[in-house]
ZADREN-189042 format. One record per residue (C-alpha): residue number from 1; x, y, z. Coordinates in steps of 0.1 Angstrom, whole numbers. Layout:
BEGIN
NUM	X	Y	Z
...
//
This chain:
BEGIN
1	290	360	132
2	316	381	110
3	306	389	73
4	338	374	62
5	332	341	82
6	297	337	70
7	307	348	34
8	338	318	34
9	313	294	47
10	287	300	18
11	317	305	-6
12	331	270	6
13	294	257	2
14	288	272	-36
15	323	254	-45
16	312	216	-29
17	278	221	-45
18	292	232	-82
19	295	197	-98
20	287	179	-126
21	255	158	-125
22	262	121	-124
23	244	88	-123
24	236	76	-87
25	254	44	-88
26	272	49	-57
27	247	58	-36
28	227	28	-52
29	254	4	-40
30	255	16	-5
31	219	8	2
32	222	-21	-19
33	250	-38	2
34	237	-20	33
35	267	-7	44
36	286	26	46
37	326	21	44
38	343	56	55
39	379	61	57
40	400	71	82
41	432	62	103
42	431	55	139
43	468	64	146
44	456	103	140
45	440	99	175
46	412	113	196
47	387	134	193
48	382	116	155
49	388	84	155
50	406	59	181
51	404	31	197
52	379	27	230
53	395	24	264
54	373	-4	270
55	377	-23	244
56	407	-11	219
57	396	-34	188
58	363	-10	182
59	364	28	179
60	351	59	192
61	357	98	186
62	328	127	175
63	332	111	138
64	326	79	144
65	293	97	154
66	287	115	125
67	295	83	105
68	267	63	125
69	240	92	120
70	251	96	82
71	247	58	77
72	211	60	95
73	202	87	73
74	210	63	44
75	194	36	56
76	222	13	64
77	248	10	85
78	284	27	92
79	319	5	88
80	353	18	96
81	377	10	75
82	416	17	92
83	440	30	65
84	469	52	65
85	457	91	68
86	478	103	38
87	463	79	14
88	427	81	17
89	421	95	-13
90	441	65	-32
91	415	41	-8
92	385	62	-21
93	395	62	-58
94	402	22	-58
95	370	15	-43
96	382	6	-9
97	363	30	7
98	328	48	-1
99	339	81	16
100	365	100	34
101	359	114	66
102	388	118	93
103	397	155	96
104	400	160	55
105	406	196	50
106	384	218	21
107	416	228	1
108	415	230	-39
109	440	204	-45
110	418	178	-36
111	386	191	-52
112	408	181	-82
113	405	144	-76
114	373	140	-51
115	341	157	-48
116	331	176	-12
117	300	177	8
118	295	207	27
119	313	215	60
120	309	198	94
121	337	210	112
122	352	245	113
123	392	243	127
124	419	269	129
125	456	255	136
126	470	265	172
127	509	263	178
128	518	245	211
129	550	248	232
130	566	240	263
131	552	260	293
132	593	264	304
133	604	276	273
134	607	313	281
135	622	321	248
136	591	316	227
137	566	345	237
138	552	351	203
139	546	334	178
140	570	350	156
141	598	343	179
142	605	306	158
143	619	330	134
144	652	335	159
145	676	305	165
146	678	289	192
147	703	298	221
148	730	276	209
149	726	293	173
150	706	264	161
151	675	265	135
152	641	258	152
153	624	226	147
154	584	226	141
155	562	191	136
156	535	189	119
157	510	158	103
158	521	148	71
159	497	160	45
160	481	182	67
161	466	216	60
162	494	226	92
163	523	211	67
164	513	236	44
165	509	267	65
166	538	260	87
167	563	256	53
168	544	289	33
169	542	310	72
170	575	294	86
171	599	294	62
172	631	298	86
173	620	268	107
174	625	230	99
175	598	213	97
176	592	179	103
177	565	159	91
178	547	130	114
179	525	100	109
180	506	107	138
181	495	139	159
182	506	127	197
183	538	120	179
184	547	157	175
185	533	167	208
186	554	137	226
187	585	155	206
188	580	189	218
189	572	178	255
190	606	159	253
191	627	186	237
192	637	173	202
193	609	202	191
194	607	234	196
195	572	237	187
196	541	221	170
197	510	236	148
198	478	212	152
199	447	214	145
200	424	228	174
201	403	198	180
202	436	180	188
203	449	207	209
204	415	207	233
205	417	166	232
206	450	161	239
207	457	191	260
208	453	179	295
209	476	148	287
210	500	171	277
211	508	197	307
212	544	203	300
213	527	220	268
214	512	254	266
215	492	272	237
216	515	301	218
217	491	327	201
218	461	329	192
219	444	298	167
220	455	310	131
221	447	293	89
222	406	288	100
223	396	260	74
224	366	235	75
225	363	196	76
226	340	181	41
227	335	146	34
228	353	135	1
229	338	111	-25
230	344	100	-56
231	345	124	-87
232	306	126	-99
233	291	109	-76
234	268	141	-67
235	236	114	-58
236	259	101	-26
237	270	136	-20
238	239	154	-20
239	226	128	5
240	253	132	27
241	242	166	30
242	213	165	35
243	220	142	68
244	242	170	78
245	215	200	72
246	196	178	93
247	221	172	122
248	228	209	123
249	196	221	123
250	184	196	146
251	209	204	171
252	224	172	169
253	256	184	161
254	257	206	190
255	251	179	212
256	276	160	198
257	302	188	196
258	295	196	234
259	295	167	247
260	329	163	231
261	344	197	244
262	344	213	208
263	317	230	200
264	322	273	200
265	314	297	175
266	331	288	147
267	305	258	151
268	280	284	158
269	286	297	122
270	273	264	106
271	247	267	125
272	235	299	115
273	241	291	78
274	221	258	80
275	192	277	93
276	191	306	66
277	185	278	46
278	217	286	21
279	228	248	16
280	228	241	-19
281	199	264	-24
282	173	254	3
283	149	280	10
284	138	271	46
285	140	297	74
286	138	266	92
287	150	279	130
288	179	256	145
289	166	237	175
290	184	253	205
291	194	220	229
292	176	223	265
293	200	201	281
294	232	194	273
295	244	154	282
296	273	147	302
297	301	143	284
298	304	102	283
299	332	89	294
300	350	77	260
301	348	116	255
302	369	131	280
303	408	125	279
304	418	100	301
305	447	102	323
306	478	77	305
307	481	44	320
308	509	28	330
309	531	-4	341
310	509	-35	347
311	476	-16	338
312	490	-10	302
313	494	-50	299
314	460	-54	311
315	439	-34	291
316	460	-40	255
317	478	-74	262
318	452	-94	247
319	443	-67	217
320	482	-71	207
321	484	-108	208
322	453	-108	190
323	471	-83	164
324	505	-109	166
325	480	-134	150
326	474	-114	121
327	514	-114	118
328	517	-147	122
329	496	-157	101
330	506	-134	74
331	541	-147	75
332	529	-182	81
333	509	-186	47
334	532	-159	28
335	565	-180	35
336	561	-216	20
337	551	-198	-11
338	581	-176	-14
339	601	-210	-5
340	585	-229	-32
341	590	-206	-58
342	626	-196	-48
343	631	-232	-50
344	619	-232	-86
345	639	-202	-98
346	670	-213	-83
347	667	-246	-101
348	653	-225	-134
349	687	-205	-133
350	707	-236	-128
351	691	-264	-151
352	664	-249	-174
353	665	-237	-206
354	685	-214	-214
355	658	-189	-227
356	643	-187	-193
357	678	-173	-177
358	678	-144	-181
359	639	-141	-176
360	645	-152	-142
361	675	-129	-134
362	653	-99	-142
363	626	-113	-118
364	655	-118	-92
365	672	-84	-97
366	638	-60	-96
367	624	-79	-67
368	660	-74	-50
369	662	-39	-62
370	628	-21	-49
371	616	-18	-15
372	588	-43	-9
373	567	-9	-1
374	565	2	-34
375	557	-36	-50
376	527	-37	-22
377	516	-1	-37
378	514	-17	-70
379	496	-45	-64
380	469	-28	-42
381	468	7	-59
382	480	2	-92
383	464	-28	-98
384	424	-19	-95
385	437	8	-122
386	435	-16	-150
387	406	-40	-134
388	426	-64	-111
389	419	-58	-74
390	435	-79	-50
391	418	-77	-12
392	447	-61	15
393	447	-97	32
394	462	-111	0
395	481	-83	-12
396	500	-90	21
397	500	-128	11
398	515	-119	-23
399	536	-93	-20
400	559	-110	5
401	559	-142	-10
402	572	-121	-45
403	593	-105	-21
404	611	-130	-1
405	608	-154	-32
406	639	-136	-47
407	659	-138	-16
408	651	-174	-13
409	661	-179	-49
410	699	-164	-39
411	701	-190	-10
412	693	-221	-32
413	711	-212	-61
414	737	-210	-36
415	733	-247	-16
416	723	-261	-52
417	760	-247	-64
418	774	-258	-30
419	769	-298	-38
420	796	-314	-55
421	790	-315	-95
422	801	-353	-95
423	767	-360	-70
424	747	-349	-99
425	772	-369	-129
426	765	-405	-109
427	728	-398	-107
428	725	-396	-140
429	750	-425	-144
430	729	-448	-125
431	702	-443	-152
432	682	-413	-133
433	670	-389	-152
434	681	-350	-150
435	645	-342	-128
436	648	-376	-103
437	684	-368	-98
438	679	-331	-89
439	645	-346	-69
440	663	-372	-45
441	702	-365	-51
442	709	-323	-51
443	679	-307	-38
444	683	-332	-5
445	717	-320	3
446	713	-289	-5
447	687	-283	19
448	704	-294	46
449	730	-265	38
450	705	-239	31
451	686	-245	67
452	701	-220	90
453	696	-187	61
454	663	-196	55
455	652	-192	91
456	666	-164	92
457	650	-150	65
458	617	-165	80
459	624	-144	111
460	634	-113	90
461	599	-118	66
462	582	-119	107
463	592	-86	113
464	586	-70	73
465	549	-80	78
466	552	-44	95
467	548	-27	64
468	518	-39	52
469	502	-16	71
470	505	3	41
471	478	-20	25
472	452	-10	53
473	461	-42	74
474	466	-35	110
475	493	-64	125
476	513	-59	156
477	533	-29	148
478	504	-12	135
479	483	-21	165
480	516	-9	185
481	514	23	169
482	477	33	172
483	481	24	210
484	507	40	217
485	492	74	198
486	461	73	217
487	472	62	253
488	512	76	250
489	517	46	270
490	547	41	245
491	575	26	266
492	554	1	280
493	537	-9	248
494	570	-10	229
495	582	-37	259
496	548	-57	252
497	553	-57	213
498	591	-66	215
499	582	-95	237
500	555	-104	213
501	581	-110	188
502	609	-125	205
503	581	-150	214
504	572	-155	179
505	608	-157	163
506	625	-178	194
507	611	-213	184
508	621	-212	152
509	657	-212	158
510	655	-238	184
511	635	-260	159
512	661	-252	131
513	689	-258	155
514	673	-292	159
515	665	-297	124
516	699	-291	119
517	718	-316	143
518	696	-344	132
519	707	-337	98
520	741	-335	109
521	740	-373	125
522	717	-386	97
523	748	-374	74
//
């Protein structure tokens, strides 16, 4: 091992042990509950974390390892917990998660909000492009425009520690960020990049399902995987590593890392370090066991070749219809409410006092005038801020109904405006009052007017349950998306999901055709 390699890993291992002493609340409420929740997002693909061949709704990858021997070392058991890879540390520092572990680079930045254990994964960044691109022999050649006179294009994971090499090492390239890793690799292999900077484990995993693709240069930016917790909470991290002494100088890890295709001697490295004893001080010469036989690698570990046509439909037909239940019954629940309160606002603006006015146009107008994104961020991360934390299931819930309650409003106020102000004036002629007249006179017509908008905006809330994936809930695009990252079986998955939601929004415009001429003849 190089001087300067061992010296970064005991430099990296002084700065995660360096941390204020805290009470040991966290780690008390892990073995309490008996269960360790660790972070991570399944649409970053294989080797971390993605779902099984055999069965997509559980996972598998070399951390969901780790996780299950961290947990045992606890005492309780592991949990995944899907969420989107950018915003772990939000999850971690709302309590949604005990820990982050998904390929969480050692950088500074986030020693600023979270804590680190000590490394279990040593990576370097390795640019890949296509085997027939001639021009691209170095990889300082990105630096040249392409034939046509055209800047080059580089894709890289948003938030990764490659965004931030490739913009401070490539600064004549655009670069452009992606939610997922096989979506960058997919881009190059189809022309619309010219290149791609991943991490190595990524390269080595996904290599053989990419053979349009070929390494350029040699692996560069060497940094280390940590688990992240929560600022002080140095009883749960000191635990943590003490599991992952153990695993490494057990051999454990090296199993785990061969059997996985990762494991050279960057790896090594830990190894050596873990057996001098210079973790957070321990003094054990403490030899690491050196593994007699090596396991085959199992067959969840080795990349699979990509399926296609029927056999696509086979394996994940039933995992996305069970994921279109989640949709549907997101916009089923989420709907009625937003009806019922658009309903009440329209009528507010129309008939109540005239203090409450403007109060409702201000509701209207700011739920018309930010994306439903943002008012799902505040309810799920802002909320737990000051004490109020709503489960992802019913942020979903609420945050559409808020949503979709100001568009509903608009198409009330509308039908309520659209029937004839004398309907109203004999009402209340007869000897109704203002309330029974609106109940059985106005609101009556005006729903039959009002029909054909609102199922639209039913169909349109069907397809915005997309975006709470946001909130950490996985619904049928979300599935979509982690599918088609870790099989690239993208065409016939996007067939399958669009099906799944014709299905889904079809019937209700026959019913409210129906609904509709059976008004008409009842009129």
């Amino acid at each position: 091992m190089t001087g300067a390699g061992r010296t970064g890993i005991l430099a990296l291992c002084l700065f995660a042990s360096l941390r204020s002493l805290a009470n040991a609340d966290a780690l008390a409420d892990i073995r309490a509950r008996g269960t360790l929740v660790w972070g991570g997002d399944e649409e970053g693909g294989g080797p971390y974390v993605y779902p099984r061949d055999d069965d997509p709704s559980q996972v598998t990858g070399f951390e969901v390892e780790i996780a299950a021997h961290l947990a045992r070392s606890l005492g309780v058991t592991p949990r995944f917990f899907q969420g989107p890879w950018d915003r772990m540390p939000e999850l971690l520092h709302t309590r949604k998660i005990d820990v982050v572990m998904n390929g969480y680079e050692w950088t500074p930045a986030r020693l600023e909000m979270m804590d680190a254990t000590i490394p279990y994964f040593v990576y370097a960044l390795q640019l890949m492009v296509r085997v027939d691109d001639t021009s691209l022999a170095a990889p300082s050649d990105l630096a040249r425009p392409r034939r046509d006179g055209r800047q080059r294009r580089l894709g890289v994971l948003t938030g990764s520690a490659a965004e931030a090499y490739a913009r401070r090492e490539f600064s004549e390239v655009e670069i452009v960020s992606y939610d997922g890793n096989t979506d960058a690799l997919r881009e190059v292999e189809t022309g619309k990049l010219d290149a791609t900077l991943q991490d190595t484990p990524i390269t080595t995993f996904y290599g053989p399902r990419f053979p349009a693709l070929r390494a350029l240069g040699e692996p560069v930016g060497r940094g280390h995987y940590v688990i992240y917790v929560r600022k002080g909470e140095t009883a749960l991290a000191a635990a943590l590593n003490e599991a992952l002494i153990s695993q490494i100088r057990d051999g454990e890890l090296e199993r785990l890392y061969r059997r996985w295709g990762l494991w050279d001697d960057a790896q090594r490295e830990l190894a050596e370090v873990a057996a001098a004893g210079q973790f957070y001080g321990y003094s054990s010469a403490t030899a690491v066991t050196a593994p007699s036989e090596i396991p085959a690698t199992p067959a969840d570990a080795r990349p699979i070749a990509r399926p296609r046509g029927w056999d696509v439909v086979r394996r994940y037909g039933l995992t996305l219809l069970e994921a279109a239940g989640v949709t549907v019954i997101l916009s089923v629940l989420s709907f009625p409410l937003a009806i019922g309160a658009g309903l009440l606002i329209a009528l507010g603006r129309l008939y109540g006092p005239r203090w409450l006015r403007p109060v409702l146009v201000s509701y209207v107008e700011f739920l018309r005038g930010t994306p439903l994104m943002l008012q799902l961020y505040f309810i799920f991360f802002f909320l737990p801020e000051i004490g109020i934390v709503v489960p992802a299931f019913w942020t979903a819930i609420c945050g559409l109904a808020m949503n979709y309650s100001a568009y509903e409003s608009e198409i009330y106020r509308a039908g309520l405006q659209a029937v004839p102000r004398g309907q109203m004036e004999a009402a209340l002629s007869l000897g109704m009052s203002r309330r029974l007249a609106l109940r059985r006179v106005v609101v009556p017509q005006a729903a039959r007017i009002v029909i054909p908008p609102v199922v639209n905006d039913f169909i349109a809330l069907f397809k915005d349950t997309s975006v709470c994936s946001v909130v950490t809930l996985v619904e049928l695009t979300k599935r979509f998306s982690v599918l088609s990252q870790s099989t690239q079986a993208t065409g016939e998955l996007m067939i399958l999901t669009a099906l799944l939601y014709m299905l889904m929004s079809t019937p209700l415009t026959l019913v409210s055709r129906r609904l509709e001429r059976r008004l008409e003849a009842a009129a």
